[in-house]
Each structure stands twice: as C-alpha cells, then as structure tokens.
N, CA, C and O atoms as CSV, one atom per row, in Angstrom:
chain,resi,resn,atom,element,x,y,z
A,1,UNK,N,N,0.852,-1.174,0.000
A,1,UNK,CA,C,0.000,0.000,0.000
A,1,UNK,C,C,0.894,1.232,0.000
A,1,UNK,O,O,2.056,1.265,0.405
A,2,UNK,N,N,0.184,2.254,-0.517
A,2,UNK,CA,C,1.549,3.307,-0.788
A,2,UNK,C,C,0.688,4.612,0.537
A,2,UNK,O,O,-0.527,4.585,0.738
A,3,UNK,N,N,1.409,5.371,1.082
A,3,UNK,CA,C,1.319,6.678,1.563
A,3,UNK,C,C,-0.339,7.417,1.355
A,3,UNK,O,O,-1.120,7.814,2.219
A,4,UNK,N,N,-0.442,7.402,0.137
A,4,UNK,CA,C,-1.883,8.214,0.355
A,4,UNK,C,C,-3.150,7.416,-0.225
A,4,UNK,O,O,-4.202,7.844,-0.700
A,5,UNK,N,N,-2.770,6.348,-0.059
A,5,UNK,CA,C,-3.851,5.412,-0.369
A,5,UNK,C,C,-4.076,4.843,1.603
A,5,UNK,O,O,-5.138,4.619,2.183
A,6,UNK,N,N,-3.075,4.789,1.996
A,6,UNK,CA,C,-3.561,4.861,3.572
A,6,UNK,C,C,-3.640,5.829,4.541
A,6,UNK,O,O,-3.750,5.597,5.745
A,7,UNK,N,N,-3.580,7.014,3.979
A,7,UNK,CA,C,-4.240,8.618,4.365
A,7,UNK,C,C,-5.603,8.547,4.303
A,7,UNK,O,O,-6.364,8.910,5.200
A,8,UNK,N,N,-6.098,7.809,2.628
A,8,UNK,CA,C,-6.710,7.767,2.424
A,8,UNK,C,C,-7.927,7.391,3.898
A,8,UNK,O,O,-8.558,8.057,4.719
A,9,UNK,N,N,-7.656,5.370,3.436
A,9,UNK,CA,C,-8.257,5.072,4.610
A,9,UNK,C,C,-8.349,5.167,6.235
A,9,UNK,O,O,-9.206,4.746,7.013
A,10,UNK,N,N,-7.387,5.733,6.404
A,10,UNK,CA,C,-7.321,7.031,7.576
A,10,UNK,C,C,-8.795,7.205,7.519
A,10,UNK,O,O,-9.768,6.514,7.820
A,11,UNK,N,N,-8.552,8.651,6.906
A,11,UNK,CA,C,-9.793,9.344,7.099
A,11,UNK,C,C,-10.860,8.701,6.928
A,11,UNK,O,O,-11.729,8.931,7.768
A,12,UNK,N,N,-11.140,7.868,6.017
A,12,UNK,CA,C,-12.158,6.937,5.426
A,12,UNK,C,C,-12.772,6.669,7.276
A,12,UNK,O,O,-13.814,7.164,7.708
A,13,UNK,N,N,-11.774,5.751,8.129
A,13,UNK,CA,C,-12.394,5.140,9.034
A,13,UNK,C,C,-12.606,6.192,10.189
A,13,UNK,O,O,-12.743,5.801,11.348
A,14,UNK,N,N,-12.637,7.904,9.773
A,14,UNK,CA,C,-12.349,8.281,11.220
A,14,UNK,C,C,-11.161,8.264,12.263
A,14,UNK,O,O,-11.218,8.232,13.492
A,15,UNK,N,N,-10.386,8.287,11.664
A,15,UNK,CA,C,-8.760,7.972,12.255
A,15,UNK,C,C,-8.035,8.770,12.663
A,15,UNK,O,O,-8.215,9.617,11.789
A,16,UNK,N,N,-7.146,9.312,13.487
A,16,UNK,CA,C,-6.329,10.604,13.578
A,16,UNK,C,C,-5.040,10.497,11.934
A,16,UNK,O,O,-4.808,9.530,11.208
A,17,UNK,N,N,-4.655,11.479,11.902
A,17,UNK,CA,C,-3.623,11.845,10.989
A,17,UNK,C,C,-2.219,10.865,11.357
A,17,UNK,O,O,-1.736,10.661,12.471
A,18,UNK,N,N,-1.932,10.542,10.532
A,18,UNK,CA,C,-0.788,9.529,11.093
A,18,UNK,C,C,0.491,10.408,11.522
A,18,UNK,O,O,0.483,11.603,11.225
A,19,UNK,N,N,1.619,9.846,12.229
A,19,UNK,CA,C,2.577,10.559,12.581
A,19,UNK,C,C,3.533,9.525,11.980
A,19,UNK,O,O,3.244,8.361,11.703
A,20,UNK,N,N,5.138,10.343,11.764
A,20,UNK,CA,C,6.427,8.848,11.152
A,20,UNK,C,C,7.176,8.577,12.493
A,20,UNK,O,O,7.594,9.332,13.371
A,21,UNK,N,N,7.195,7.196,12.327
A,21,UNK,CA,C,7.979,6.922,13.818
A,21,UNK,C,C,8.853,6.220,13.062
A,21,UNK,O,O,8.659,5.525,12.065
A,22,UNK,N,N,10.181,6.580,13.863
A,22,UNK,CA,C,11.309,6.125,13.204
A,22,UNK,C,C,12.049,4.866,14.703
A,22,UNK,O,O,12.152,5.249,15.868
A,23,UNK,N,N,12.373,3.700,14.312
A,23,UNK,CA,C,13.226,3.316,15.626
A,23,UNK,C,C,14.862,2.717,14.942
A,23,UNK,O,O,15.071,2.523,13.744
A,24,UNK,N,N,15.496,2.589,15.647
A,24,UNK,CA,C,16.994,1.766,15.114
A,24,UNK,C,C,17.068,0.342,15.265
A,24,UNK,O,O,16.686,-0.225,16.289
A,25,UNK,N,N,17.559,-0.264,14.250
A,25,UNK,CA,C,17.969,-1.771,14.613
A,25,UNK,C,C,18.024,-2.195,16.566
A,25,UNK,O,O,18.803,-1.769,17.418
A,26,UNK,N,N,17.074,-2.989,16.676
A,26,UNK,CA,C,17.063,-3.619,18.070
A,26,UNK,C,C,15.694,-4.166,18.713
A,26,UNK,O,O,15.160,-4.864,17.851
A,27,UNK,N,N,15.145,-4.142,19.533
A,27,UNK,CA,C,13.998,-4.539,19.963
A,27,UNK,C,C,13.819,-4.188,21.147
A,27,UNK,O,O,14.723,-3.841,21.907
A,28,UNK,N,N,12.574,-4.246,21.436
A,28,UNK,CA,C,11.627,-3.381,22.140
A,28,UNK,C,C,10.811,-5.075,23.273
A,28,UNK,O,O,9.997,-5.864,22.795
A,29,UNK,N,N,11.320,-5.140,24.569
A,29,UNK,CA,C,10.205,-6.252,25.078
A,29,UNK,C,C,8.859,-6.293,25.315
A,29,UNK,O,O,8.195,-5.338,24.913
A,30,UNK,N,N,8.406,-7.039,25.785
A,30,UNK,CA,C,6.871,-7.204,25.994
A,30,UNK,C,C,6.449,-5.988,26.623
A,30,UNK,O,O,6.986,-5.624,27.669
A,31,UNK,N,N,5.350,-5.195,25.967
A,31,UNK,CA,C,4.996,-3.911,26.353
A,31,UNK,C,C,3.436,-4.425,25.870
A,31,UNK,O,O,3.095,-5.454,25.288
A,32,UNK,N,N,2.503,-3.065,26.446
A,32,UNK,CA,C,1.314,-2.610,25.375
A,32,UNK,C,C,1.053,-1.265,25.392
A,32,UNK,O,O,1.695,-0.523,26.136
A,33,UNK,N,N,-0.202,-0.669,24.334
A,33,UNK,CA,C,-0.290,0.596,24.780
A,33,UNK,C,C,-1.738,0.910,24.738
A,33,UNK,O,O,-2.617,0.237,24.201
A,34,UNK,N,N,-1.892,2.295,25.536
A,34,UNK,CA,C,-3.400,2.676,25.579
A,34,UNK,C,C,-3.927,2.929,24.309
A,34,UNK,O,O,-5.106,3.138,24.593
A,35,UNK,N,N,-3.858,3.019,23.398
A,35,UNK,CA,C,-4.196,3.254,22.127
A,35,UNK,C,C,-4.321,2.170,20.583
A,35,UNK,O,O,-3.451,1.390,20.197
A,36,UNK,N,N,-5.223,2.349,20.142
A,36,UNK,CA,C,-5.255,1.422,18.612
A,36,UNK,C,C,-4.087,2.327,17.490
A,36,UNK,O,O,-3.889,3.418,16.955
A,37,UNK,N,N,-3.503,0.817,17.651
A,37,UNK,CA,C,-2.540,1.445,16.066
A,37,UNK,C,C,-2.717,1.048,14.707
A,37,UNK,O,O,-2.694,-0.103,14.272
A,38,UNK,N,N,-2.902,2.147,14.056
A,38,UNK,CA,C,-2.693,1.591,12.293
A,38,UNK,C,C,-1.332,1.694,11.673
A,38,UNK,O,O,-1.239,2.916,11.557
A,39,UNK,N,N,-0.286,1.226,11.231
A,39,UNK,CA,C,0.658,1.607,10.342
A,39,UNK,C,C,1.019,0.967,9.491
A,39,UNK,O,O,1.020,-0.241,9.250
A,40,UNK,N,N,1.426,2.055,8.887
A,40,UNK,CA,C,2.413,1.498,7.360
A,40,UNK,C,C,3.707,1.730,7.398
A,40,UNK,O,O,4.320,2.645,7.948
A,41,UNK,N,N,4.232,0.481,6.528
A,41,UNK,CA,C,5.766,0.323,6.858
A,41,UNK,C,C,6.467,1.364,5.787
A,41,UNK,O,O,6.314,0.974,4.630
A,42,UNK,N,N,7.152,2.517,5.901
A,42,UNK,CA,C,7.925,2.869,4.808
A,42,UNK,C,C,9.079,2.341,4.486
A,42,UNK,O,O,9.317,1.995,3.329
A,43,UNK,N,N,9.852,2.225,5.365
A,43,UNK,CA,C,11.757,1.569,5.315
A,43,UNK,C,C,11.980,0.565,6.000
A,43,UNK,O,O,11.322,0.311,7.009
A,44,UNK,N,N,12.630,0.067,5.706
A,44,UNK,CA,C,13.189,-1.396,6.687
A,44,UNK,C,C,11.770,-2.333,7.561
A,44,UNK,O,O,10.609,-2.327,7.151
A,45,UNK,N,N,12.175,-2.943,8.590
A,45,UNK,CA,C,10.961,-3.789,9.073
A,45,UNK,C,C,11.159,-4.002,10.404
A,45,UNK,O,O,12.119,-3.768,11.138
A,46,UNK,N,N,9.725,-4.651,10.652
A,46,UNK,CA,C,9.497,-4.401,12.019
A,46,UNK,C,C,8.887,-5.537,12.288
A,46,UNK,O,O,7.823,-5.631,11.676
A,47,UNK,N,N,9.245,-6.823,13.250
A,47,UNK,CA,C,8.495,-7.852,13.910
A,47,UNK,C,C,7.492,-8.034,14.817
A,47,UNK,O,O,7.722,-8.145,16.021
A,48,UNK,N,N,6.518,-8.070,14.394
A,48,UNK,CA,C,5.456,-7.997,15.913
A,48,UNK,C,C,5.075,-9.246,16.892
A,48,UNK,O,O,4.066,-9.838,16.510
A,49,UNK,N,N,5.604,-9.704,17.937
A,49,UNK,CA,C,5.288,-10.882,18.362
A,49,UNK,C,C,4.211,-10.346,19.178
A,49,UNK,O,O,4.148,-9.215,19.662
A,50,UNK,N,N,3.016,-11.697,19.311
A,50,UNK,CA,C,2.071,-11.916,20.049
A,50,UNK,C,C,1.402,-12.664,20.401
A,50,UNK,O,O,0.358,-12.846,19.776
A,51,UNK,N,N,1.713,-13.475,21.614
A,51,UNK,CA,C,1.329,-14.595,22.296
A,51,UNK,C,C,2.115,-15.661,21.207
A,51,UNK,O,O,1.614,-16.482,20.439
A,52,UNK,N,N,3.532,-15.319,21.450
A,52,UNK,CA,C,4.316,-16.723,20.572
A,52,UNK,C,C,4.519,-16.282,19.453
A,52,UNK,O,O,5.614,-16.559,18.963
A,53,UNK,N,N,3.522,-15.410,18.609
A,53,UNK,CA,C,3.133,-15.719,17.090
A,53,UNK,C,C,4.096,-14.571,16.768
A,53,UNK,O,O,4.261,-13.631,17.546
A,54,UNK,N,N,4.500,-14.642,16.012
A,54,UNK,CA,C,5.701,-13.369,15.262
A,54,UNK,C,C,5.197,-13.172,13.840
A,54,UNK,O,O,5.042,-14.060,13.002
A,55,UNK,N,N,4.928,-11.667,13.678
A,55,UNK,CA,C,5.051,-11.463,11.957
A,55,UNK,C,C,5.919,-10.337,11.509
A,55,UNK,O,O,5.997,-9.416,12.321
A,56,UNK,N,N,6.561,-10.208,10.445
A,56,UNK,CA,C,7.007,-9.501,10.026
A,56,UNK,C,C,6.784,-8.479,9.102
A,56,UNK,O,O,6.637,-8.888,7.951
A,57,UNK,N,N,6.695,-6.902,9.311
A,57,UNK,CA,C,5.739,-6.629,8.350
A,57,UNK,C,C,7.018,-5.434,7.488
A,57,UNK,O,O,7.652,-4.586,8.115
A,58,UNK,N,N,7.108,-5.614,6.334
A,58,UNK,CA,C,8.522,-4.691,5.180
A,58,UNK,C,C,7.269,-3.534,4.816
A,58,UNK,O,O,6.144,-3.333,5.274
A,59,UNK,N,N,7.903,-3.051,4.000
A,59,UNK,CA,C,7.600,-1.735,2.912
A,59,UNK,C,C,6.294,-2.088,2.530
A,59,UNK,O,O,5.881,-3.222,2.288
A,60,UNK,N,N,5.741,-1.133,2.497
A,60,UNK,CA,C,4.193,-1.266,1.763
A,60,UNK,C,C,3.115,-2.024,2.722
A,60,UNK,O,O,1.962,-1.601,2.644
A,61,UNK,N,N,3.412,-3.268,3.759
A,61,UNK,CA,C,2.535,-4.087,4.713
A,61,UNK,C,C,1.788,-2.733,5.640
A,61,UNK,O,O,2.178,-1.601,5.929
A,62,UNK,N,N,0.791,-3.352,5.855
A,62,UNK,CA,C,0.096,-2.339,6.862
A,62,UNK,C,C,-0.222,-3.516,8.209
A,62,UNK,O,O,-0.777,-4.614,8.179
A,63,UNK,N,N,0.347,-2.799,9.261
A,63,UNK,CA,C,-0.420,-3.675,10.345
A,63,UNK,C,C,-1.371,-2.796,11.323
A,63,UNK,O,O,-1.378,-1.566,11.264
A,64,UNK,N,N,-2.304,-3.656,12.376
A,64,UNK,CA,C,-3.346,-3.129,13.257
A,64,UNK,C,C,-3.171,-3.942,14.408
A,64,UNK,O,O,-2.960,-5.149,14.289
A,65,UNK,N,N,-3.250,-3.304,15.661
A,65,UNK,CA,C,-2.881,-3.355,16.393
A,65,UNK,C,C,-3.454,-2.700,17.647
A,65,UNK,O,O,-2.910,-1.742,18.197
A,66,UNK,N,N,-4.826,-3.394,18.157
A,66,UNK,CA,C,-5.210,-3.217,19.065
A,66,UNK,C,C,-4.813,-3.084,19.995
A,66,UNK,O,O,-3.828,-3.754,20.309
A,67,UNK,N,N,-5.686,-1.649,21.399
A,67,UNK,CA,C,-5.189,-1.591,22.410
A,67,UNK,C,C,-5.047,-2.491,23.833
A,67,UNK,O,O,-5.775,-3.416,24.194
A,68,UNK,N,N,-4.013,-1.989,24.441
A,68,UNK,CA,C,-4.047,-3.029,25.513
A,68,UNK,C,C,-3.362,-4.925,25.118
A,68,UNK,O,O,-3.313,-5.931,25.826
A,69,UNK,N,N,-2.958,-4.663,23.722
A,69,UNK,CA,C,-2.335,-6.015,23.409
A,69,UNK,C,C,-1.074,-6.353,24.232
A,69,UNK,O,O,-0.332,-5.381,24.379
A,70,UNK,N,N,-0.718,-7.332,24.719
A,70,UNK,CA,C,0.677,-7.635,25.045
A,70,UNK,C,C,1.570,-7.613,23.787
A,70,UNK,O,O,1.253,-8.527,23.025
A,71,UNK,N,N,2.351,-7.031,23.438
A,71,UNK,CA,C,3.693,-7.341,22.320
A,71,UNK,C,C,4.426,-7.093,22.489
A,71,UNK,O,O,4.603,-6.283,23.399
A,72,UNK,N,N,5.851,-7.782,21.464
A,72,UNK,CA,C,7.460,-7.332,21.752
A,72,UNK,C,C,7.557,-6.902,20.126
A,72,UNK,O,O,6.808,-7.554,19.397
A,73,UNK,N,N,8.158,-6.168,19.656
A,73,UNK,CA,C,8.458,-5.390,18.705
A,73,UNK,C,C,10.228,-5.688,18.409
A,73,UNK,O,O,11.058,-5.395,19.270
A,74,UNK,N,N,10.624,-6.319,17.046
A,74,UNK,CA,C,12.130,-6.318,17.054
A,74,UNK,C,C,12.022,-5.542,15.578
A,74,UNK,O,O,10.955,-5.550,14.963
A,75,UNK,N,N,13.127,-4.917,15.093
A,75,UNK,CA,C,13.426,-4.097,14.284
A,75,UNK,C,C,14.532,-4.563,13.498
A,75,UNK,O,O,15.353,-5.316,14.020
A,76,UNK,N,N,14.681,-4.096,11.953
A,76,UNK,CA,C,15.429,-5.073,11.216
A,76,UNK,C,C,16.822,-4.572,11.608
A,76,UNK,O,O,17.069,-3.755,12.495
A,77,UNK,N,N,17.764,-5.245,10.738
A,77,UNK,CA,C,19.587,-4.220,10.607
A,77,UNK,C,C,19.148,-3.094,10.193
A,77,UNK,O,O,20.179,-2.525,9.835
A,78,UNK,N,N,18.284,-2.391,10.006
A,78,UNK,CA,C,18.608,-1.119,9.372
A,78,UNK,C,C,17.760,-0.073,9.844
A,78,UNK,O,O,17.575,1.115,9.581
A,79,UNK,N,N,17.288,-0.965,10.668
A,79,UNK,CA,C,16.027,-0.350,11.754
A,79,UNK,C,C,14.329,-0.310,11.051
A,79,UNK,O,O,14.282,-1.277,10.291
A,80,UNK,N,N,13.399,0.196,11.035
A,80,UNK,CA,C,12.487,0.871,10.740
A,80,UNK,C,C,11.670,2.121,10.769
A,80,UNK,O,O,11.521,2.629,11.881
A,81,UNK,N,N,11.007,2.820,9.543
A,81,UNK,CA,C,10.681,3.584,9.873
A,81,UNK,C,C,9.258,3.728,9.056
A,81,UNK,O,O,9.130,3.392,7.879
A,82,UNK,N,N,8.332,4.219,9.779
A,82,UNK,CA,C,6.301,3.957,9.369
A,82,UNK,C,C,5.820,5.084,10.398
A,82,UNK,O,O,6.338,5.683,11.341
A,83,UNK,N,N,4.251,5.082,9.591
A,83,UNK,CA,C,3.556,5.985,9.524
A,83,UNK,C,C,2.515,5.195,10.586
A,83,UNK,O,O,2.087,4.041,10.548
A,84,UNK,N,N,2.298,6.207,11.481
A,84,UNK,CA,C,1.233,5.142,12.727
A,84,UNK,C,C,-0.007,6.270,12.686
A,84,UNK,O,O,0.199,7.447,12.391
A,85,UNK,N,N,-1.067,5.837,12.962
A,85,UNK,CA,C,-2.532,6.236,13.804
A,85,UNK,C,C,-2.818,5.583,14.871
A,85,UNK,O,O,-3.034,4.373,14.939
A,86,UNK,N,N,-2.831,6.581,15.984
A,86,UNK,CA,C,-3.120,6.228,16.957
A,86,UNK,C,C,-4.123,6.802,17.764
A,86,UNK,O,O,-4.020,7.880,18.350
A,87,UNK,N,N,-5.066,6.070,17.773
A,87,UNK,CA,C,-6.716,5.951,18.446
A,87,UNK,C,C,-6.661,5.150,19.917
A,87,UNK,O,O,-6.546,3.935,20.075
A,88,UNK,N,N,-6.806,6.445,21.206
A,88,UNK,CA,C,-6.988,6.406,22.516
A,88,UNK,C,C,-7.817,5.323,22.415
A,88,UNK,O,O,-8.462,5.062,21.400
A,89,UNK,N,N,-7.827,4.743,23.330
A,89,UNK,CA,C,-8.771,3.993,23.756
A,89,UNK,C,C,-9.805,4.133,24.707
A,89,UNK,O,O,-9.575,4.622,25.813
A,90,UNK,N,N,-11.155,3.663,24.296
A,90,UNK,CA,C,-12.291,4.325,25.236
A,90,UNK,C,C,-12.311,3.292,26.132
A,90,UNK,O,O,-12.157,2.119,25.792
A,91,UNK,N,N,-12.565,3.806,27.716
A,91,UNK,CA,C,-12.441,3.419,29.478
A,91,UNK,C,C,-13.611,2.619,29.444
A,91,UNK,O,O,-14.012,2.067,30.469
C-alpha cells in the first residue's frame, strides 16, 4: 500500500492523521499501549510478536494493532521507519 492510499483510509475510518515513527535496529520487550494502532511500513521492518506468534511486516505491509495487546516489537539491521494512527482507547 503506498502513503496516500492509507491517508486515504485514515480518514475513510475516522482515524487521527498519522505521525512517522522512526526506531533503530534492536527490539523493544513485551509492552502494550493505551491506544489502537494503524501503520504502514515505509523503510526497513518491524516484527510484531504476540502470544508466541511473530510477523514480520517490510515496505508497503500495513499492520493493526489493538489496544491493551501484550507485544514485543524487534526491528530489522537497518532499523524501521512507518507511519502510525493512533486511536486512545475508550475506558
């Protein structure tokens, strides 16, 4: 998926404006967060484990990522860098 074809559906679903998050080669342990994420991968890649299951998502993949999930996040050699929406989560 390219950049403004998932602006697109952004807005389509009611979504905030995405922001670029950039991280460096390494990984991130079991965390979660208050918020729903949408992103798209621009550069390099990013692993999402959850409950065991690992995926890997490169250039163009879009992943979602409900709040309150348990995950560990590893990042390629060259690190990654994507476009996130992030939707608070309602109490």
């Amino acid at each position: 998926m390219d950049q403004e074809i998932f602006k697109l559906a952004l807005l389509e679903k009611g979504l905030p404006e995405p922001i670029l998050i950039e991280r460096k080669a390494g990984q991130m342990g079991e965390h979660s967060h208050p918020f729903e994420a949408n992103a798209l991968i621009l550069d390099g890649n990013i692993t999402l484990t959850i409950d065991g299951f690992s995926t890997q998502y490169n250039p163009g993949d879009v992943f979602h990522l409900l709040p309150h999930i348990k995950h560990s996040e590893s990042y390629g050699p060259q690190g990654v860098q994507y476009l996130v929406s992030r939707k608070e989560a309602k109490n």
